[in-house]
VOGU-3710 file (C-alpha; in Angstrom, 3 decimals, decimal comma):
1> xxxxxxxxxx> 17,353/31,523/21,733  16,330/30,047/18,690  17,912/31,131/15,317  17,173/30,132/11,628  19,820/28,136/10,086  22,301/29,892/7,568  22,996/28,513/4,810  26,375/29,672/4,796  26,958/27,786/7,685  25,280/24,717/7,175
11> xxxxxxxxxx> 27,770/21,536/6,346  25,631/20,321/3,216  28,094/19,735/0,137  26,511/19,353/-2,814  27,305/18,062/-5,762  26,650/19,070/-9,540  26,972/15,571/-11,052  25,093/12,574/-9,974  28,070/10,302/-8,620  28,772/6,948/-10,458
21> xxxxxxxxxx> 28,444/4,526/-7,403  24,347/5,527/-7,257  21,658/3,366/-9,302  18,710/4,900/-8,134  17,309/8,400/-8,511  16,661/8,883/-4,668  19,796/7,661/-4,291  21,771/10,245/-6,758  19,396/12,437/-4,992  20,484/12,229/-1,668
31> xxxxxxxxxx> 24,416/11,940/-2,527  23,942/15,557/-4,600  22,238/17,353/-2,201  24,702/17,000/0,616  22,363/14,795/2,925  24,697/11,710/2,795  27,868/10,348/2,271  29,305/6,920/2,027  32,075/5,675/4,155  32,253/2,134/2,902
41> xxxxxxxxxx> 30,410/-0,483/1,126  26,686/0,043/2,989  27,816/2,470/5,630  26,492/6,066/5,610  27,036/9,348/7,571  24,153/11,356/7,524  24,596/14,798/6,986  23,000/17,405/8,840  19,731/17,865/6,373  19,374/14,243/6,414
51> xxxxxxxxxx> 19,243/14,168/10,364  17,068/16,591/10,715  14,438/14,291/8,490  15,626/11,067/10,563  14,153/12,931/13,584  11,255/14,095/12,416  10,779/10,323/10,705  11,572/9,437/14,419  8,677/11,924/16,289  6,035/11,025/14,415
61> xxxxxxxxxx> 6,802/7,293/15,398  7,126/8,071/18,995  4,128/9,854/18,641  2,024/7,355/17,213  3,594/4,767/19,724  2,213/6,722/22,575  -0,741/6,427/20,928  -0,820/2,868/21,430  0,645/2,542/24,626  3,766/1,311/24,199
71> xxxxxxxxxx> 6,695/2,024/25,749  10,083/3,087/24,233  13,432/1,845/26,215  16,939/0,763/24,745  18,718/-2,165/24,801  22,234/-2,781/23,725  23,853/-3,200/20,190  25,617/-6,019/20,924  23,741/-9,315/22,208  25,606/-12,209/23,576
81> xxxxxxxxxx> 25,575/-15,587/21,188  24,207/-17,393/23,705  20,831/-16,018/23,484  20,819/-16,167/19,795  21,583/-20,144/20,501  18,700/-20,435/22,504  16,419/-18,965/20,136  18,224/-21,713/17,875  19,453/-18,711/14,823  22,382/-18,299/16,160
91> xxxxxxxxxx> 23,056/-20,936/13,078  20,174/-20,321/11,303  20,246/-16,947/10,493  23,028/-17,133/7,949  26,314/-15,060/6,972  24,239/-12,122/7,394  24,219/-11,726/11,028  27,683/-9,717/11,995  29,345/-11,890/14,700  32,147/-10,597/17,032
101> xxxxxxxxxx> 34,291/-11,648/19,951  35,070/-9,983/22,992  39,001/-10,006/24,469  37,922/-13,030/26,265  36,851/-14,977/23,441  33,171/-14,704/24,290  30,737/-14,390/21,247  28,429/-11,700/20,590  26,463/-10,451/17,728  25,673/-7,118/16,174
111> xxxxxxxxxx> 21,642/-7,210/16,398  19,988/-7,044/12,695  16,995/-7,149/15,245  16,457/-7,848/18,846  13,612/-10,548/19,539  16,379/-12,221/21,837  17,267/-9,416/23,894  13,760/-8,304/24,698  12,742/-11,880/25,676  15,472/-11,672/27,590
121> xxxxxxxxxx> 14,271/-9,224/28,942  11,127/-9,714/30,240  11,529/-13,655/30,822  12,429/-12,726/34,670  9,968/-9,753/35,186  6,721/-10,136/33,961  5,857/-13,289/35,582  2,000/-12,738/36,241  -0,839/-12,528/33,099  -1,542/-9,343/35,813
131> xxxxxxxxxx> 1,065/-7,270/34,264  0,063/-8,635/30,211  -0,010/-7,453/27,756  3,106/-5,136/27,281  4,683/-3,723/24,169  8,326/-1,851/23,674  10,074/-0,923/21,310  13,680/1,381/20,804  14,811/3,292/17,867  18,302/1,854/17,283
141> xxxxxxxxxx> 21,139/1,117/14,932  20,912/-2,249/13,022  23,319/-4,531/11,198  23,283/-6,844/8,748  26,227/-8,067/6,678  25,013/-7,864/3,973  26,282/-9,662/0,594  25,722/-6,708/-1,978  25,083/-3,492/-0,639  23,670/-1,252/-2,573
151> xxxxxxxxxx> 20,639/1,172/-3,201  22,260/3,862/-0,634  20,090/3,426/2,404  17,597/0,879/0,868  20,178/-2,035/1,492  22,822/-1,125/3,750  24,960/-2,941/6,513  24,077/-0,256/8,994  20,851/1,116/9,389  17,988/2,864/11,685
161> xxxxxxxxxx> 14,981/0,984/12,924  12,662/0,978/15,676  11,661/-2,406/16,599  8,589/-2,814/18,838  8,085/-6,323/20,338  4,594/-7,119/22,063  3,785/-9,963/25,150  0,307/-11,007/25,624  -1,533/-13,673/27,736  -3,693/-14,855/25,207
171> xxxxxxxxxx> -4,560/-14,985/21,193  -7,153/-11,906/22,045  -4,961/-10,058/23,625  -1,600/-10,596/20,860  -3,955/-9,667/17,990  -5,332/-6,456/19,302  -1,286/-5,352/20,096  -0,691/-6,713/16,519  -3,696/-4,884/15,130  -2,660/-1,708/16,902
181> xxxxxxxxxx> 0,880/-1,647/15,794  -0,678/-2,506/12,448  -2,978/0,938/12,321  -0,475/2,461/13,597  2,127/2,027/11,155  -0,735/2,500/8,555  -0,382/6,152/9,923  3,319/6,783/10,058  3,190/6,029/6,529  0,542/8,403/5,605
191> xxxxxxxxxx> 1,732/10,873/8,137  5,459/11,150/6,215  4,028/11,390/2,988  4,685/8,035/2,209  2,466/6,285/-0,339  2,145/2,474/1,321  0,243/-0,677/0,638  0,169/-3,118/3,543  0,632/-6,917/2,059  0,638/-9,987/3,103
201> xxxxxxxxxx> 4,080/-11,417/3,088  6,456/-14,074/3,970  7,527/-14,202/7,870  11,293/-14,887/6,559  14,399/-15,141/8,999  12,045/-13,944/11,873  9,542/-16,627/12,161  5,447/-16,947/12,821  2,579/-17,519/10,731  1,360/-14,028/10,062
211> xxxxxxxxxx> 2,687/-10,995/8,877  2,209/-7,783/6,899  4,709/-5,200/4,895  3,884/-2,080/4,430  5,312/-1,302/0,951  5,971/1,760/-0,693  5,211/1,971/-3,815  8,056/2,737/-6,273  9,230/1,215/-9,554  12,424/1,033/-8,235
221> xxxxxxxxxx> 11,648/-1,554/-5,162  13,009/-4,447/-4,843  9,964/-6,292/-3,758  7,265/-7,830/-5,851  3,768/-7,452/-5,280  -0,128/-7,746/-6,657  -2,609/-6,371/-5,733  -6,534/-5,382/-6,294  -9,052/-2,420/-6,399  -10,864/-4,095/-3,567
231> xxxxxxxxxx> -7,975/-3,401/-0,964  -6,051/-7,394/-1,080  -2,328/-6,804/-1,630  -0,150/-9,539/-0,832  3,789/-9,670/-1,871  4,101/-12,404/-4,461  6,489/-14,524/-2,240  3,181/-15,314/-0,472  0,212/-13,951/-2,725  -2,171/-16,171/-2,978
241> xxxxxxxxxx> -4,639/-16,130/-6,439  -7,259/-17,779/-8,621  -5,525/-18,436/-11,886  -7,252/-18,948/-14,740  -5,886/-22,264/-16,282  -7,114/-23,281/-19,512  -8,369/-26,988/-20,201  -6,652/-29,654/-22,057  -8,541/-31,499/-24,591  -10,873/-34,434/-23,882
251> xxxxxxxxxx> -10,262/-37,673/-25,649  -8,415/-41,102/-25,344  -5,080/-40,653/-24,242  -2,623/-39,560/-27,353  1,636/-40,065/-27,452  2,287/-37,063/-29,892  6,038/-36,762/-31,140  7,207/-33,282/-30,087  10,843/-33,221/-31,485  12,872/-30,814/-29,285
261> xxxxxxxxxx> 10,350/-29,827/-27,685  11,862/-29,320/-24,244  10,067/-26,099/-22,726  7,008/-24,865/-22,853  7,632/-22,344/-25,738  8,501/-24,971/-27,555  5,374/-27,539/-27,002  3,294/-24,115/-27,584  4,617/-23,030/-30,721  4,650/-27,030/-32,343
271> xxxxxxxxxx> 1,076/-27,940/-31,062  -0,153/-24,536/-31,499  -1,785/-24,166/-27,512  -1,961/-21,476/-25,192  0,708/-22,301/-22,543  -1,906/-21,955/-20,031  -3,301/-25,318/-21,561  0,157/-26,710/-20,683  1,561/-28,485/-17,182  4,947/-27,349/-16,351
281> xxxxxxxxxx> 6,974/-30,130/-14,506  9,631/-29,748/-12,026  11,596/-32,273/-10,369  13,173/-31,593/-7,508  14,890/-33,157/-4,072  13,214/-32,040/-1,006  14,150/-31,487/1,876  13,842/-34,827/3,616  15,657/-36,453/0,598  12,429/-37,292/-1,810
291> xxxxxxxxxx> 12,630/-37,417/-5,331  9,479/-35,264/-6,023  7,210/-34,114/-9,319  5,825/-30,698/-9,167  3,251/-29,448/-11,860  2,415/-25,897/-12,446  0,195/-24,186/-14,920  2,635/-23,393/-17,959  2,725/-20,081/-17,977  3,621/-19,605/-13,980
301> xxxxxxxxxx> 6,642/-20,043/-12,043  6,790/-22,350/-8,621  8,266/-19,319/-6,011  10,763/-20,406/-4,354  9,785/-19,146/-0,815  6,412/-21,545/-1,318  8,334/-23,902/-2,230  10,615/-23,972/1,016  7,523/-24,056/3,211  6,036/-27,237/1,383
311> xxxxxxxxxx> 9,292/-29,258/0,182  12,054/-27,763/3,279  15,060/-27,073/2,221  14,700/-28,509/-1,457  16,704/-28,428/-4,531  15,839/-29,086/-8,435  17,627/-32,286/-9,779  20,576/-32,361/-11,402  21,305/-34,043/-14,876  22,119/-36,864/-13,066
321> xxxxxxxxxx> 19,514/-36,853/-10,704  17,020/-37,070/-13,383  18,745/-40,037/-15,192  18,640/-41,526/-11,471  15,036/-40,964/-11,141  14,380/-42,588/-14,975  13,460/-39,367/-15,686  13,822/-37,003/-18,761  14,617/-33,442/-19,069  11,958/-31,353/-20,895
331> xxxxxxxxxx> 9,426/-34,200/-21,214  8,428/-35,031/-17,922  4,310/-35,998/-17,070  2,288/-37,526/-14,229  1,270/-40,509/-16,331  3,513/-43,736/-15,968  6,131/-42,320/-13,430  8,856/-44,143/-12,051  7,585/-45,951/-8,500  9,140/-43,839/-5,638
341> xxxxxxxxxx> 8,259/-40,387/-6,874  5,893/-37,681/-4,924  3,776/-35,903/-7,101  2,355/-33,020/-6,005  0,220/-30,339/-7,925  -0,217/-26,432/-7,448  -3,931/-26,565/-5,943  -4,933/-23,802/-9,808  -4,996/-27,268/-11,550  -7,309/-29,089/-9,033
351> xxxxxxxxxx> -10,203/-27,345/-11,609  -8,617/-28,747/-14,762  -9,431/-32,948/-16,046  -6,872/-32,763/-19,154  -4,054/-32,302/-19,242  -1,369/-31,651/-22,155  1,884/-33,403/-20,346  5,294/-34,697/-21,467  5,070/-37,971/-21,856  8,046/-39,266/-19,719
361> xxxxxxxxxx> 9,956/-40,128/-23,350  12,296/-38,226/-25,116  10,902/-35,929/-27,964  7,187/-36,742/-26,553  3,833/-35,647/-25,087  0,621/-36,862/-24,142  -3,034/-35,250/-25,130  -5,557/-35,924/-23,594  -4,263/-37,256/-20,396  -7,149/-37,429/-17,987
371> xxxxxxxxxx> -6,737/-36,946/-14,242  -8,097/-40,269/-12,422  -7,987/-42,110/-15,016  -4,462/-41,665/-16,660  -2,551/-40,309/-13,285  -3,101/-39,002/-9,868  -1,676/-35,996/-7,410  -0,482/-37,283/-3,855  -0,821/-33,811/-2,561  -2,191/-30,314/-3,236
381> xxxxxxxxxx> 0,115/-27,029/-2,709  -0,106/-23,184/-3,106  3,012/-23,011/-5,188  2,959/-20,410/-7,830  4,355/-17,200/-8,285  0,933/-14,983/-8,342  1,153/-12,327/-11,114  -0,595/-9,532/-12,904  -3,821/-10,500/-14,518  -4,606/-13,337/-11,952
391> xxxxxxxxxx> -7,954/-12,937/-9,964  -8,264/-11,765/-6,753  -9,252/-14,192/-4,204  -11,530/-11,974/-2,049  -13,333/-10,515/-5,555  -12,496/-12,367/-8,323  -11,215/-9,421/-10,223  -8,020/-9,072/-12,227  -4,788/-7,908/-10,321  -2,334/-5,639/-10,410
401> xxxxxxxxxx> 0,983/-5,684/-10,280  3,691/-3,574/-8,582  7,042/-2,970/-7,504  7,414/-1,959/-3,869  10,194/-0,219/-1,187  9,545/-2,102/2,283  9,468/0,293/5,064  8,202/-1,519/7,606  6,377/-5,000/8,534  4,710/-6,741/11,733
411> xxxxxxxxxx> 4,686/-10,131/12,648  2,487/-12,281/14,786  5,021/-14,207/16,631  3,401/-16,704/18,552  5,697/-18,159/21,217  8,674/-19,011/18,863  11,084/-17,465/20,794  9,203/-17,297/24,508  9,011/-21,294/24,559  13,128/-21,738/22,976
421> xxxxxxxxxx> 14,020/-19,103/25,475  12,055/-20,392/28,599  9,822/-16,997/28,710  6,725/-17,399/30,561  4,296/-16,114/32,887  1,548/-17,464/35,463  -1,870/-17,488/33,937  -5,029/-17,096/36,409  -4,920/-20,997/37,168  -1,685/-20,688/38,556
431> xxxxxxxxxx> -0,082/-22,682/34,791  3,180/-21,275/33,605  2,954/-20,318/29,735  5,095/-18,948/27,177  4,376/-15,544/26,405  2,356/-15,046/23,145  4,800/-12,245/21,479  4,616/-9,562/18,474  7,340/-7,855/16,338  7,137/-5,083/14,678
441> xxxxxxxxxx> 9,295/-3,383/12,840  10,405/0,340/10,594  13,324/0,914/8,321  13,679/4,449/9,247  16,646/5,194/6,902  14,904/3,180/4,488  11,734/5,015/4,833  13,600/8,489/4,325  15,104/7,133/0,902  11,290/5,809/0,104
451> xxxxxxxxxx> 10,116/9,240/0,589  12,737/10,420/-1,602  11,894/7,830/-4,055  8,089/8,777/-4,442  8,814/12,709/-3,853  11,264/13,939/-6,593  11,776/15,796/-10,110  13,928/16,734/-12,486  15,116/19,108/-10,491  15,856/17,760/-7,510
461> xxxxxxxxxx> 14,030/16,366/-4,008  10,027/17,720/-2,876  9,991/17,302/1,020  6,310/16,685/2,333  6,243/19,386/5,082  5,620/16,491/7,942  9,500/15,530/7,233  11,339/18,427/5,383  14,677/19,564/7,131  13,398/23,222/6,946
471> xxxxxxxxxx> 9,746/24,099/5,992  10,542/26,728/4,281  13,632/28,532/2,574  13,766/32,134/2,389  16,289/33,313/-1,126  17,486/36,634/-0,324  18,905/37,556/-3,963  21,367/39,776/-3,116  22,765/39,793/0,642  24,111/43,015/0,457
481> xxxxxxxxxx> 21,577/45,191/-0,407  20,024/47,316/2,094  16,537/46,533/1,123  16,504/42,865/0,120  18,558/41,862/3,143  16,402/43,147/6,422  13,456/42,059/4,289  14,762/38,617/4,432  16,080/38,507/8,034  12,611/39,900/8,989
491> xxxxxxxxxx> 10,717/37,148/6,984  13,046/34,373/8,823  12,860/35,843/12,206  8,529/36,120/11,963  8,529/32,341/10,319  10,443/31,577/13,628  8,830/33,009/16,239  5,141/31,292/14,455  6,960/28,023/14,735  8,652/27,595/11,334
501> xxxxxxxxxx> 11,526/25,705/10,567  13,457/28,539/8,286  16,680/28,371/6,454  17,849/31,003/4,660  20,211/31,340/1,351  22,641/33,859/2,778  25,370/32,678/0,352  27,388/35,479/-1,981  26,165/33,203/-5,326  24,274/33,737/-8,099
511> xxxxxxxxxx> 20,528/33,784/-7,982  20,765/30,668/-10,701  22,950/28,775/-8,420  20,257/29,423/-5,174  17,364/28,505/-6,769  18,856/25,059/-8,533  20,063/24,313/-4,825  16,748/25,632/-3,381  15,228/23,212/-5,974  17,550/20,225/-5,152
521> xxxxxxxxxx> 17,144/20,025/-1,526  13,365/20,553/-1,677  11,962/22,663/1,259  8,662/22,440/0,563  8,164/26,663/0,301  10,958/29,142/-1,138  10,070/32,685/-0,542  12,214/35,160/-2,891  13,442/38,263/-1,776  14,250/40,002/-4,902
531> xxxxxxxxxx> 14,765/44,172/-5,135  12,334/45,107/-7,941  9,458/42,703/-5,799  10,688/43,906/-1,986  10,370/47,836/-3,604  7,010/46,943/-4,767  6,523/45,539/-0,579  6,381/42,280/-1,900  8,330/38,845/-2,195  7,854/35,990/-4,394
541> xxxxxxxxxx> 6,092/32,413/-2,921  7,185/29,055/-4,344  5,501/26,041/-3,578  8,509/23,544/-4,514  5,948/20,285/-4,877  4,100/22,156/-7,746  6,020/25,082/-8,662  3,550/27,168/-8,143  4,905/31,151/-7,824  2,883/34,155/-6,479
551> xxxxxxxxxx> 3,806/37,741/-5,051  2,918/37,810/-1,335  2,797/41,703/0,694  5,426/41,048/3,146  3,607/42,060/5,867  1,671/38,801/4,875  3,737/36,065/3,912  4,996/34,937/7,559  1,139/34,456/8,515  -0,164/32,769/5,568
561> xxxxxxxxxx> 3,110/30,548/5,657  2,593/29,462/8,823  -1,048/28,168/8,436  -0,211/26,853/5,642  2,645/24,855/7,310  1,028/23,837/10,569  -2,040/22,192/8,078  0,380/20,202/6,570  2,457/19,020/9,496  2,226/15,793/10,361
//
């Protein structure tokens, strides 16, 4: 039989201060109202309350999944080494990944994520394009080592995903999957109350050449991201934008002595230009050992994640790099480089003939250097750091900018890990091919803390009803009067049977110290049982996400509760 959850019995210890270790308000959130607690550096128990939102996180997932029609199994934790050296990250992946050995010296890993284990899977069972496409996924415990843990569950060692990993025949086939899991995930969001923007982002340790976060917005997230009124969001590790660079100006090319003048503040404030009207140089090693000449609009940044796709795994010159190179800090220009040197160009300045450069001298610049006739670019590269106020490459508006939680992502795969690991199937000519495979994957834990994040006040956490331990909270004043307390059991007991999830505040405290942890823990409704209202056949209705109070009959409350509830379910 089904019973509503005491609150004198439930193991929720709350706190009155917000504890030191905790940054973030959804963090201090969850610590003081009893939902988590930390057992080392980015490991968390989750308390009761918190479960009981993990679950519901967790149907509405499996729900949507179904949708879709794909297929939830579980495969283990731990994942031998050998399959992570097949995939060739076994080294790649860095300190992150937590690696282990068994009593016999065998190596294993802890998975951070599972592409290995499912193409393991599969590589000896689906063998015809007959049984394609097929998509699974698990809802599991993850691990990454992280090297600062913090955030409480936004960056943790240990955490809960579900991981969903499709294989298709053909390019058809893996972007419908990848579209699907895509809508999909677009509803999950939505469905948990979760204000998300899906962006285009960087594929990162996981490989392929296309992928989308969904990212929560909060001012508090990590991430980076533009985005525009026409719908193009993109994380600024791999936004792409029109920037507006301003023109140099024309003329025979002019040495101008710019004492000092080492950074682009500098050459601004002395020649009295926008820094848009400026080239920004930076020398760097790349990967394959090549002195190289990058040049930026002045008033961006080269990202660093662009810049690992172009130049590998590159890094700026040292002092005496530079004096290797013949070149010179602060004042370095495309005109009259030393022989040897690649000079490449974010593709913003293909647009712009003069340029304002340093001049390859100490304490000098150049005006009016002139692109083909005073230098030229080898190559042509997305580079930049897009940021507010840049236009919008779809509409040509001015972007936004925005700080985001990521909560979940998908990945078009390709056959990175099918044609390392051997995977393949028969296609109708009888041709063994590597599977063409899709990942996608949700920060559960994560996603609770984003909820918290966007759904909070002063006073404490606002559950949307689609995730909230316990729809609604019935206060019972005083527990031992003879009218308040039957008119509260009778409340919780009609909620129940109509399908509410009911706690009730049957706690010997103060009315001040129920309704500021009534407040903290955010059910979504609070109904009041106090004597003068109950006399008058009434209790009091609080709608926690606006605080919103009105006197309900009792005879009334359980009914108009319930609707109210099953609208707002997920």
């Amino acid at each position: 039989m089904k019973r509503y959850q005491k609150m004198s019995r439930l193991y929720a210890p709350t706190l009155k201060e917000d504890p030191a270790e905790a940054e973030l308000v959804s963090h201090k959130l969850l610590l003081r109202a009893g939902m988590i607690r930390k057992t080392a550096a980015g490991l968390y128990s989750y308390l009761p309350l918190c479960w009981r939102v993990i679950q519901k996180i967790e149907g509405v997932i499996r729900d949507e999944m179904e949708g879709i029609g794909a297929q939830e199994i579980q495969v283990p934790i731990v994942t031998p080494a050998e399959l992570w050296e097949q995939s060739g990250r076994y080294g790649a992946y860095g300190p992150e990944l937590m690696r282990l050995n068994d009593r016999h010296e065998r190596d294993f890993v802890l998975g951070p994520t599972h592409e290995e284990t499912f193409t393991d899977l599969v590589r000896n069972e689906l063998r015809s394009y007959k049984q394609l496409p097929v998509t699974l996924y698990q809802i599991q415990d993850k691990f990454r080592d992280e090297l600062r843990p913090r955030f409480g569950l936004m960056r943790g060692r240990e955490f809960i995903m579900k991981d969903a990993y499709s294989f298709s025949a053909s390019q058809e086939s893996l972007q419908e999957c990848y579209d699907d899991e895509k809508a999909a995930y677009a509803r999950i969001a939505e469905r948990c109350g979760v204000r998300a923007l899906p962006v285009v982002a960087d594929s990162g340790q996981i490989g392929g050449d296309t992928s989308v976060e969904f990212m929560a917005l909060a001012d508090a997230g990590e991430a980076e991201l533009v985005w525009c009124d026409c719908g193009v969001a993109a994380d600024t590790e791999a936004a792409t934008a029109k920037i507006a660079v301003a023109e140099g100006e024309a003329g025979e090319l002019t040495r101008v002595h710019t004492p000092n003048a080492g950074s682009i503040a500098d050459v601004t404030a002395l020649l009295g230009v926008e820094e848009s009207a400026t080239r920004k140089a930076l020398a760097l090693i790349d990967g394959e050992g090549r002195p190289t000449v990058c040049f930026v609009p002045g008033d961006h940044e080269m990202n660093d994640v662009k810049a690992e796709h172009i130049f590998g795994e590159y890094h700026l010159m040292s002092d005496e790099e530079l004096r290797d190179a013949g070149l010179v800090k602060g004042f370095i220009g495309p005109v009259g480089l030393p022989e040897g040197i690649r000079v490449v160009a974010d593709s913003s300045l293909k647009v712009s003939e003069w340029w304002l450069v340093g001049a390859n001298l100490a304490n000098y610049h150049y005006r009016h250097a002139q692109m083909g006739r005073d230098f030229t670019i080898d190559e042509w590269v997305d580079v930049v750091t897009a940021r507010e106020g840049d236009l919008c490459p779809h509409c040509g508006k001015p972007m936004h900018a925005a700080r985001g939680i990521e909560i979940s992502q998908v990945f078009q795969l390709g056959t990175k890990y099918s044609e390392s690991m051997g995977a393949t199937f028969m296609d109708e000519d009888g041709r063994e091919k590597p599977f063409l495979m899709g990942c996608y994957g949700i920060g559960i834990s994560r996603t609770l803390q984003a909820i918290v994040e966007q759904h909070h006040d002063e006073h404490g956490i606002i559950w949307p009803v689609s995730v909230a331990p316990y729809e609604v909270e019935v206060i019972p004043l005083d527990v031992h009067d003879e009218l308040v307390w039957p008119v509260a059991d009778k409340v919780a007991r009609e909620l129940l049977e109509l399908g509410v999830d009911v706690m009730v505040d049957d706690r010997k405290e103060r009315p001040g110290v129920k309704f500021n942890d009534a407040d903290l823990m955010g059910m979504p409704f609070q109904v009041v049982c106090g004597k003068k209202a109950v006399k008058n056949g009434n209790v009091e209705l609080k709608v926690r996400a606006t605080g919103e109070r009105t006197e309900v009959a009792i005879e009334d409350v359980a009914q108009l509760l319930a609707q109210r509830v099953m609208a707002e379910r997920a």
